[in-house]
Structures are given as C-alpha cells and as structure tokens.
C-alpha positions in Angstrom: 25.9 5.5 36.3 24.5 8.2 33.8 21.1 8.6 32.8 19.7 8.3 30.0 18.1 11.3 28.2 15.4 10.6 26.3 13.7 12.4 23.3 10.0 12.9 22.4 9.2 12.1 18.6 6.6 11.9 16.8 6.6 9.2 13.9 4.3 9.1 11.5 2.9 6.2 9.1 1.1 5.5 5.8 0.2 2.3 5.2 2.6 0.8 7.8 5.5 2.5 6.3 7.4 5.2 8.1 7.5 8.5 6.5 8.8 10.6 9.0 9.8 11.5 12.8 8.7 14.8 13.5 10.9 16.2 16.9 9.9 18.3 20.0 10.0 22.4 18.8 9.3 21.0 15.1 6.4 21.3 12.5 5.6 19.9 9.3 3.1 20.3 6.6 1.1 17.2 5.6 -0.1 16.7 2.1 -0.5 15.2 -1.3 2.8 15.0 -3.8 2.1 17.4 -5.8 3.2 17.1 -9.7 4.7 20.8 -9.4 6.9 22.0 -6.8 4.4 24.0 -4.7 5.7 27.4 -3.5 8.2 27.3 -0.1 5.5 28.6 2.7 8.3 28.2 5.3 7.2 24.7 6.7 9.2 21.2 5.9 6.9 19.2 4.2 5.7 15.4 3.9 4.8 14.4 0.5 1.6 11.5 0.8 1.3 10.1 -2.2 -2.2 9.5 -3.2 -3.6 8.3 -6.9 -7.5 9.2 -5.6 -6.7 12.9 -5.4 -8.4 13.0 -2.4 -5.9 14.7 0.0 -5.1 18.2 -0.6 -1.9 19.5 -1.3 -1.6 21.5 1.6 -3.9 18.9 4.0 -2.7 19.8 7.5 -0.1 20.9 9.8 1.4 19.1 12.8 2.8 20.9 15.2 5.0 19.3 18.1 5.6 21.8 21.0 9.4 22.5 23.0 8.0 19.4 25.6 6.6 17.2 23.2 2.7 17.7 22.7 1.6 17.5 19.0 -1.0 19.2 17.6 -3.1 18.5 14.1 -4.4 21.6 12.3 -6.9 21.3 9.5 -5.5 23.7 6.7 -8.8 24.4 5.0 -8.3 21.0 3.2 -11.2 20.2 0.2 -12.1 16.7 1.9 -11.0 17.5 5.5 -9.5 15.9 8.2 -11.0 13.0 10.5 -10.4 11.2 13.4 -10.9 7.8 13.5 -12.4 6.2 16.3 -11.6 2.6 17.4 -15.4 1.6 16.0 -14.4 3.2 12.9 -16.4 5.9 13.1 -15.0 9.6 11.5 -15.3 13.0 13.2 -14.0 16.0 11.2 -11.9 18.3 12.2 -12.9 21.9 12.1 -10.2 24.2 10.1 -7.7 26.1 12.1 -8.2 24.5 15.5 -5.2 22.5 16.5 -7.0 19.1 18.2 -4.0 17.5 20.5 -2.9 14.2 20.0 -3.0 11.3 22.6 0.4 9.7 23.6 -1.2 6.8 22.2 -1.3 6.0 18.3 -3.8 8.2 16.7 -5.4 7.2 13.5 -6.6 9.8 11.3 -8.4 10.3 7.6 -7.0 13.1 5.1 -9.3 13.0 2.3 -9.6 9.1 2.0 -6.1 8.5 3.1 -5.3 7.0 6.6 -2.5 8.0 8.8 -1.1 7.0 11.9 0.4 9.3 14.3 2.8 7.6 17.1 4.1 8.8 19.8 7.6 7.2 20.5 10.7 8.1 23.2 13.9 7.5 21.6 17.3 7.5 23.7 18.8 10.9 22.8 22.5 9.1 22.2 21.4 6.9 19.0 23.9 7.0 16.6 21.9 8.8 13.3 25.2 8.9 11.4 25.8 7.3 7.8 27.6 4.6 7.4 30.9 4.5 6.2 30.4 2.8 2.5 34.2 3.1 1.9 35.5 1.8 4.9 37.4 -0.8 3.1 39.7 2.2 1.9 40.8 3.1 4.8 43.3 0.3 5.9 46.3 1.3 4.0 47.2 -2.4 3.6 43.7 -3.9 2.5 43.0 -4.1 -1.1 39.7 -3.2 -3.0 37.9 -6.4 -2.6 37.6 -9.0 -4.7 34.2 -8.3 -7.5 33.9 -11.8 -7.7 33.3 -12.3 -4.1 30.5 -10.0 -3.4 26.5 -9.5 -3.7 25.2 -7.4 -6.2 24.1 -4.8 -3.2 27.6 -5.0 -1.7 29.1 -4.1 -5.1 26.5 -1.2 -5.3 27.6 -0.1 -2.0 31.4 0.1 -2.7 30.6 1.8 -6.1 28.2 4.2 -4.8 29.5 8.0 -5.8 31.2 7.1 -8.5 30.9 8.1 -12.1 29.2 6.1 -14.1 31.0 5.9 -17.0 27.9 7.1 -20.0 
C-alpha cells in the first residue's frame, strides 16, 4: 500500500471566504484592490477589498518557506499590521521583520480589516483539474441535450465559450 504524500498550504480567509492557498516555496503580496493596476514588483498578489481605505495597497507579504513555515512581513503599511490575541487584544507588527506563524489559525488586523491565516495539509493527489463542461459532446452517439430539460445553470454550463450573438 502507497503512502500518501501530503502538501503544506497555507489558506487564507476574509470574512470566512477563501481567497487563496498560498503553497510551500511560494509568496504573495497582501493588500487593498487597488482602482489602478499597481506596477508588477514581481510578487503574485491578493486583492482585499476594503471600502474603509484602511489597508494599504501594498499591506504585507507572506512568505511560506520550501518545508512549509509561513512568515508575515509588515511592508511599511500606513495602519500597520496586528496580531490578534484570543482576548482580542492587538499587538503591531514592526515593519520588515517576518513574525512566523503558528500551525494553528492565526488572526490578524491590516488596517481595520481581519484575516485569518490557516494552516492546512492537503493530500498531494487531489484532482485540481477543470471539469469537462462539454462532456456531453464527446459520445458520438448522444445528442445536445434537450433545452427544455435543463436548469438555468446547467444551460449556462453547456453554453459557456460560446459567442454570444450581440
């Protein structure tokens, strides 16, 4: 029987809602949607929306090492970077120090925006592939279902790709 190989990843969460899983040998730059493309500095980027303006553009940096171990870096943000303890209290960050994070979820304050940092192990075979919206074209002997017979999402699915028509 094979092992199974696992994979460290880092997920992170605004509000409850995944915005992205951040891998082992991976960083990514942390900050406010901006309303203008903001020049490439190299880094992928995560795009927080915030209304309050209180998150930099350019907030912070994590940084997940080759085995796993993320980092937070304060980049000189205007309303810094905080952790939050489990009584709610903040401690800021100081800029440019990477502060590790715990294997446990981490909650921390850009500006006055909370994010959760979660450390997951995914099994290194899941299947990340697309799924095949036009697999009812490749049995030579089906036909194009019936419009009639299918949900508006279904009918989105099948017609997804193709010109519109305007």
């Amino acid at each position: 029987m094979a092992s199974q190989q696992t994979v460290q990843r880092w997920m992170i969460t605004v509000g409850g809602v995944e915005q992205a899983r951040i891998g082992a040998g991976q960083s990514v730059e942390i900050g406010r949607k901006p309303i203008r493309p903001l020049r490439d500095d190299g880094f992928k980027r995560i795009d927080i929306v915030d209304n309050k303006r209180s998150m930099s553009k350019r907030h912070a940096l994590l940084i997940v090492s080759k085995n796993g171990v993320a980092t937070i870096r304060d980049l000189h943000s205007t309303n810094g970077t905080y952790l939050v303890g489990d009584n709610g209290n903040l401690m800021r960050l100081e800029p440019d120090i990477d502060f590790q994070l715990p294997n446990s979820i981490m909650r921390m304050q850009f500006g006055d925006v909370p994010i959760d940092f979660v450390h997951v192990e995914e099994d290194a075979s899941e299947d990340d592939s697309v799924r095949d919206l036009f697999s009812y074209a490749t049995d030579d002997n089906r036909q194009e279902p019936d419009v009639s017979d299918l949900s508006v999402d279904q009918i989105l699915d099948l017609r997804a790709g193709e010109p519109t028509g305007v």
